[in-house]
C-alpha positions as CSV (number, residue, x, y, z in Angstrom):
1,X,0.5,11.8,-25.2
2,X,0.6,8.1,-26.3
3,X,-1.1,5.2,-25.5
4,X,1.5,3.2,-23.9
5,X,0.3,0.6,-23.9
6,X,2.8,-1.1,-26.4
7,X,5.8,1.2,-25.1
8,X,8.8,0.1,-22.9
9,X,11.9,-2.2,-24.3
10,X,12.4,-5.4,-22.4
11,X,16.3,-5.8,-23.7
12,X,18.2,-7.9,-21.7
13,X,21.5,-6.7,-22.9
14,X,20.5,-3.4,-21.4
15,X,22.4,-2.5,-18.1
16,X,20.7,-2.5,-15.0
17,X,17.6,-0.2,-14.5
18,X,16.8,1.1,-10.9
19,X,14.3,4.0,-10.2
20,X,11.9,5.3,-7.2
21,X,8.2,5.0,-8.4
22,X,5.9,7.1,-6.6
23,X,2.2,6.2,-6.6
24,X,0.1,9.8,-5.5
25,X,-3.6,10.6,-5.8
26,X,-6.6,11.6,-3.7
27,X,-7.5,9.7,-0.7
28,X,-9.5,6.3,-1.8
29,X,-8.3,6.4,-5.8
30,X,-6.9,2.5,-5.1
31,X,-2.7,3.8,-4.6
32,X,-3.0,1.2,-1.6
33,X,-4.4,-1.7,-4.1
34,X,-2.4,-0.7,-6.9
35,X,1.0,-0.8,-5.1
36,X,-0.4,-4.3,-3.9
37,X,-1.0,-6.0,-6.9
38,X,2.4,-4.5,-8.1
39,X,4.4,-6.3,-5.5
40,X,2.1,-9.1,-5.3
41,X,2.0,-8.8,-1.3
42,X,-0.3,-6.9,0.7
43,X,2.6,-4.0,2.1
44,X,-0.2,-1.4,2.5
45,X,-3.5,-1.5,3.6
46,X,-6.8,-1.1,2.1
47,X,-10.0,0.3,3.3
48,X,-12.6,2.3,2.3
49,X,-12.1,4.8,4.7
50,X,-10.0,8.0,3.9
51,X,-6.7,8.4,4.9
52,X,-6.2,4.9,6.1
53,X,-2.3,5.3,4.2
54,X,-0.3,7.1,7.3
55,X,3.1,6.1,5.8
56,X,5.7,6.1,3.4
57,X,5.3,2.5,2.3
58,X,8.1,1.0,0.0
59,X,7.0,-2.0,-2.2
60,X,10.0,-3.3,-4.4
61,X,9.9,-5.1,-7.6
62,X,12.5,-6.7,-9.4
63,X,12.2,-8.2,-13.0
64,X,14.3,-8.4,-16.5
65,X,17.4,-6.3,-15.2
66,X,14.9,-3.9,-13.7
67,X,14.2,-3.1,-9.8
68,X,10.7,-0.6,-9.6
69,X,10.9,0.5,-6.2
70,X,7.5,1.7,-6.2
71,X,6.2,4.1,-2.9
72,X,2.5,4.5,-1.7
73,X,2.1,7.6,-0.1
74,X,-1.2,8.8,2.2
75,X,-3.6,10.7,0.2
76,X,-2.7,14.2,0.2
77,X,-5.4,15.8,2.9
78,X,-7.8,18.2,1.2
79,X,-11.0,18.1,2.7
80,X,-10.4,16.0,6.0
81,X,-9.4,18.8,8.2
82,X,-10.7,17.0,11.2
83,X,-10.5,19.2,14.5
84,X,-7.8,17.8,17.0
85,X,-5.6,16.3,13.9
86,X,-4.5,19.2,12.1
87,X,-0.5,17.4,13.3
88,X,-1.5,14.4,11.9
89,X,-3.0,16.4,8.2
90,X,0.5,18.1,8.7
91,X,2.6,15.3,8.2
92,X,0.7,13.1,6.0
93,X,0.8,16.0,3.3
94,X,4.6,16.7,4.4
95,X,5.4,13.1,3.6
96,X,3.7,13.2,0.1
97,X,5.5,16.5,-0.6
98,X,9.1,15.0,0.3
99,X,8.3,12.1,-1.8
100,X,7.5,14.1,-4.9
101,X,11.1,15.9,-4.9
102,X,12.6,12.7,-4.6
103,X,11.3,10.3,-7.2
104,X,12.0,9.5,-10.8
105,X,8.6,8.6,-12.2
106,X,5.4,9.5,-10.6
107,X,2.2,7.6,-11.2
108,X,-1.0,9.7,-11.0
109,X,-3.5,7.5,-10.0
110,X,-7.2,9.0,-10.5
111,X,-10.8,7.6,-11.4
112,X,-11.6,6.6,-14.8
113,X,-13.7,9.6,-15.9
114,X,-13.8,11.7,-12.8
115,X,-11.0,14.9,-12.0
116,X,-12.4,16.7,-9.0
117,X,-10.8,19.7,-6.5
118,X,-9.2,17.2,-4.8
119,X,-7.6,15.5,-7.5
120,X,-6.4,19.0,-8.9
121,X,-5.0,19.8,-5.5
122,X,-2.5,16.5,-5.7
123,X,-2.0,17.2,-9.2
124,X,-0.6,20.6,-8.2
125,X,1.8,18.8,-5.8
126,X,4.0,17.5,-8.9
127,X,7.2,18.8,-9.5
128,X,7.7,20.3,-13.6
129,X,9.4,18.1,-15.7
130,X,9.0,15.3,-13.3
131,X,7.8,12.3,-15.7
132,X,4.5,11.6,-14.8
133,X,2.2,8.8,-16.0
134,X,-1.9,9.3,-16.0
135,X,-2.8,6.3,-14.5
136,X,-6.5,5.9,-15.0
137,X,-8.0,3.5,-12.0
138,X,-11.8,1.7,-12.3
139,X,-11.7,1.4,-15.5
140,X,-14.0,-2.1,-15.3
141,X,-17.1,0.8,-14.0
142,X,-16.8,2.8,-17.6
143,X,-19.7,1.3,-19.5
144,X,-18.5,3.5,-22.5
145,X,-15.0,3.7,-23.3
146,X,-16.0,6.5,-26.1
147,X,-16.9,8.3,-22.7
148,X,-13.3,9.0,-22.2
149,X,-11.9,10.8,-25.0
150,X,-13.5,14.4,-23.7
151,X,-12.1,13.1,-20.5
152,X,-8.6,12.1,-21.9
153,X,-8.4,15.6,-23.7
154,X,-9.2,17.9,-20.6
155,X,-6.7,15.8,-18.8
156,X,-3.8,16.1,-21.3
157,X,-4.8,20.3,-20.9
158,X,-4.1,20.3,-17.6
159,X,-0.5,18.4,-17.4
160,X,2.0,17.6,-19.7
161,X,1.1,13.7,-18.9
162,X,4.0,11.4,-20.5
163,X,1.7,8.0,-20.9
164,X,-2.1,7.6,-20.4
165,X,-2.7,4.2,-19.3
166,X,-5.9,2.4,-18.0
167,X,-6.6,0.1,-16.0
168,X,-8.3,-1.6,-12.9
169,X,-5.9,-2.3,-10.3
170,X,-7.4,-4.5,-8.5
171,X,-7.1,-7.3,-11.6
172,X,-3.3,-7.7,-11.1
173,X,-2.8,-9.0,-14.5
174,X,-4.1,-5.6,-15.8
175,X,-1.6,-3.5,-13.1
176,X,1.3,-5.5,-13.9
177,X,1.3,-3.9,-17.4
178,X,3.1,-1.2,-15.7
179,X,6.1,-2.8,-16.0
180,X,6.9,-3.0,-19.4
181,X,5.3,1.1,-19.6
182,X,6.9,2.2,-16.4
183,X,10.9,0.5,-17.4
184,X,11.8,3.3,-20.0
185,X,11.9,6.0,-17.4
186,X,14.1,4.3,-14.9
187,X,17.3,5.4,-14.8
188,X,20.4,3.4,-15.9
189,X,21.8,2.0,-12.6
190,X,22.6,-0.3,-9.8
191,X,19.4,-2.2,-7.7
192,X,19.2,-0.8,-4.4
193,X,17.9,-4.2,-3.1
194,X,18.6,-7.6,-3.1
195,X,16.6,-9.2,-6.1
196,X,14.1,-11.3,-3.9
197,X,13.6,-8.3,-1.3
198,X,9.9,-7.1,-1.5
199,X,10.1,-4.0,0.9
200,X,12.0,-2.0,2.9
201,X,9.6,-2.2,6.2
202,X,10.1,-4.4,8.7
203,X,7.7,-7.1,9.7
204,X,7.1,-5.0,13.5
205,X,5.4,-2.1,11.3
206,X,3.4,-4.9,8.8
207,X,1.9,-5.7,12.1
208,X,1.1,-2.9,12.8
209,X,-0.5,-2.0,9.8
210,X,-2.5,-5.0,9.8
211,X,-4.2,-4.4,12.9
212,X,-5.1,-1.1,12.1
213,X,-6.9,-2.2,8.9
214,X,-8.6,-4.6,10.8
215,X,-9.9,-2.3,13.3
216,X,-11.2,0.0,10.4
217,X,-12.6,-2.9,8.5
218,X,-14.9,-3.9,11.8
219,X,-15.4,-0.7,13.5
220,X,-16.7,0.6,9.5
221,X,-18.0,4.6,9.9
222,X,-18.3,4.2,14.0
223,X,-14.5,4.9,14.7
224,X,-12.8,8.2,13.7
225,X,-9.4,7.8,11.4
226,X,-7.8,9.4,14.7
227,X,-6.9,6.0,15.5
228,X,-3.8,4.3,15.3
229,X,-1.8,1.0,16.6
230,X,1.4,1.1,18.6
231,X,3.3,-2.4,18.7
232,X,4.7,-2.6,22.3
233,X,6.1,-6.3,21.6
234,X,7.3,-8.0,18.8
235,X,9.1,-11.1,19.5
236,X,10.8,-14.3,17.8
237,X,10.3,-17.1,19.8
238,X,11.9,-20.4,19.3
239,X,9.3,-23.3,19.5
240,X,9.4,-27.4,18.6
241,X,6.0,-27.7,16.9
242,X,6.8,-24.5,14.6
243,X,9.4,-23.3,11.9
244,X,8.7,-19.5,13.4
245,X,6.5,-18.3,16.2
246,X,6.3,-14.7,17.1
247,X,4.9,-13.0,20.3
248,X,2.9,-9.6,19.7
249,X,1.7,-7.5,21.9
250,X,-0.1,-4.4,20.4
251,X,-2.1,-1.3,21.6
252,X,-5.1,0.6,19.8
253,X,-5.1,4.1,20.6
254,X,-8.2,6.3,20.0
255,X,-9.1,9.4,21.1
256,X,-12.2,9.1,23.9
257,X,-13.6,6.5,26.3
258,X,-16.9,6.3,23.7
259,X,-14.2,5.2,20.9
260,X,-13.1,2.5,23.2
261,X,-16.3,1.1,23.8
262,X,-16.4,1.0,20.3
263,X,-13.5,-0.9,19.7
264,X,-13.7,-3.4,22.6
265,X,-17.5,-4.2,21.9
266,X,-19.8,-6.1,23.2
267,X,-18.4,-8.6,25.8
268,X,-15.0,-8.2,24.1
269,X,-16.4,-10.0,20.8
270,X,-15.6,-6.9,18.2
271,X,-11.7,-6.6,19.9
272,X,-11.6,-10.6,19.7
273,X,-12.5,-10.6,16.1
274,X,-10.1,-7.8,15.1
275,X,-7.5,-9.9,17.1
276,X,-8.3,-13.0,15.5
277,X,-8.2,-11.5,11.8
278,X,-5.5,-9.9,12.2
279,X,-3.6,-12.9,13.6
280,X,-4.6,-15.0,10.8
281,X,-3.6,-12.5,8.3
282,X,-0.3,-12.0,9.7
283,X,0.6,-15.8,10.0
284,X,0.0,-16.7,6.6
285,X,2.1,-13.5,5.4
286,X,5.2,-14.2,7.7
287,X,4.9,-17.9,7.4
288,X,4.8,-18.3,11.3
289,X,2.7,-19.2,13.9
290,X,1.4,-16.0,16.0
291,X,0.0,-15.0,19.2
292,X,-1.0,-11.7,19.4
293,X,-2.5,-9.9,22.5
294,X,-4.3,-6.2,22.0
295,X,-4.9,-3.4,24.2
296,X,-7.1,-0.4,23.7
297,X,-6.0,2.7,25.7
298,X,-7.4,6.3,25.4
299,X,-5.1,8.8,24.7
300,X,-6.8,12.1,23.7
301,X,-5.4,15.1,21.5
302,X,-2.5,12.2,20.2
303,X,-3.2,13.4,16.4
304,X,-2.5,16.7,17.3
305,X,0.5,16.3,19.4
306,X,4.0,16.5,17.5
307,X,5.6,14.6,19.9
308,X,3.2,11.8,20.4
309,X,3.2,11.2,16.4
310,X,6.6,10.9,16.6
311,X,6.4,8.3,19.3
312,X,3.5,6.4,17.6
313,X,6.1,6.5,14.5
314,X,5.0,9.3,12.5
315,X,8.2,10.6,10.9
């Protein structure tokens, strides 16, 4: 294994590089960050609570006759086997699995230091002879980099790892030095997307996703992850004081009337503020004005019900 750190060949008489980039690790390694600072949009969200990735997000980068089409994937479920979800665990871990097979570089993302059961379970996920990069996250909360090498060494025993590279990805200056290390491996071929396109999502699911990291941001430890958003209206309006204005209506589903409470708050003030962050957040990432109205409805067993996920979007 090399440092690669100085590896990767910027030629731009090369042809055209295109290649899927999956980003996998344990729930809470900083995939969702990472992927981020990467695109330099927010596509996924970020919270400190597990699982909070539900979806096969696509976050596209093109640069110097390269497009990285780059893929956050949820954290593979190991431990969270929370009763009345076991659908829900089912298809999170189905969609890393698909993803895996169909990539052409996968990014390992795990702690600076740290390899735990969980970790090793993802690790096991990865297909041989798929190229696979050790992508070592936090590495601004090593005090001793000398720490590392017995780290580094049980790492390299346990996977033929093609690059080692550190980093913290949340300083995008550091993540970006993916590019160069990540270019080599892409195959020789077409773009898949226009050059200026940043994701293959469409702005009804950012919405979505927004909301929902809103409502885990506010409702912290209170609120099981058995809780999801389901946008009933999205709609471009046309309007003579803005360039774009878009209508929203959006519903919260949890799982029992308690989590409602929850949600809604006191007086309506802890809804209202998820509503009002959220809307804020969205206009300044779609460039539009926004009015967005948000229901909370109680729809128990949902994360344990194949055919509500696939409803809710859950593919």
């Amino acid at each position: 294994m090399n440092d690669s750190i100085d590896s990767g060949d910027a030629d731009s008489e090369t042809p055209q590089r295109c290649g899927l980039v999956a980003i996998v690790g344990r729930p809470n390694v900083g995939k969702s960050t990472l992927l981020n600072a990467l695109v330099g949009q927010k596509l996924s969200i970020v919270s400190r609570k597990a699982q909070t990735t539900r979806h096969r997000i696509t976050g596209i980068h093109t640069e110097d006759g390269a497009q990285f089409v780059f893929v956050d994937t949820p954290g593979f479920q190991t431990r969270h086997t929370v009763r009345g979800a076991a659908a829900l665990n089912r298809n999170l871990n189905k969609t890393v699995q698909s993803v895996l097979g169909d990539v052409d570089v996968v990014l390992f993302l795990v702690e600076a230091g740290r390899f735990g059961l969980d970790d090793a379970k993802v690790l096991s996920l990865v297909p041989p002879g798929k190229p696979t990069l050790l992508v070592a996250n936090k590495l601004d909360l090593v005090h001793r980099r000398a720490e590392l090498a017995p780290w580094l060494k049980g790492m390299q025993e346990r996977h033929t790892f093609a690059e080692f590279v550190p980093l913290a990805a949340k300083d995008v200056d550091d993540a970006r030095r993916l590019f160069k290390i990540v270019r080599p491996y892409l195959p020789e071929q077409p773009w898949f997307y226009g050059e200026e396109q940043l994701t293959d999502r469409s702005e009804r699911f950012l919405v979505s996703e927004i909301i929902r990291e809103k409502l885990f941001r506010l409702t912290g430890d209170e609120l099981p992850y058995t809780s999801t958003v389901v946008i009933d209206e999205f709609k471009e309006e046309g309007s003579l004081h803005h360039d774009r204005m878009i209508r929203v209506a959006a519903t919260i589903i949890v799982e029992r009337d308690a989590h409602k409470g929850m949600v809604i708050g006191d007086k309506g003030e802890r809804l209202k503020r998820i509503g009002t962050e959220a809307r804020v957040e969205l206009e300044r990432l779609m460039s539009a004005k926004v009015f967005l109205e948000l229901w909370v409805k109680v729809r128990s067993g949902w994360a344990d019900d194949e055919a509500r996920l696939k409803s809710y979007g859950y593919e």
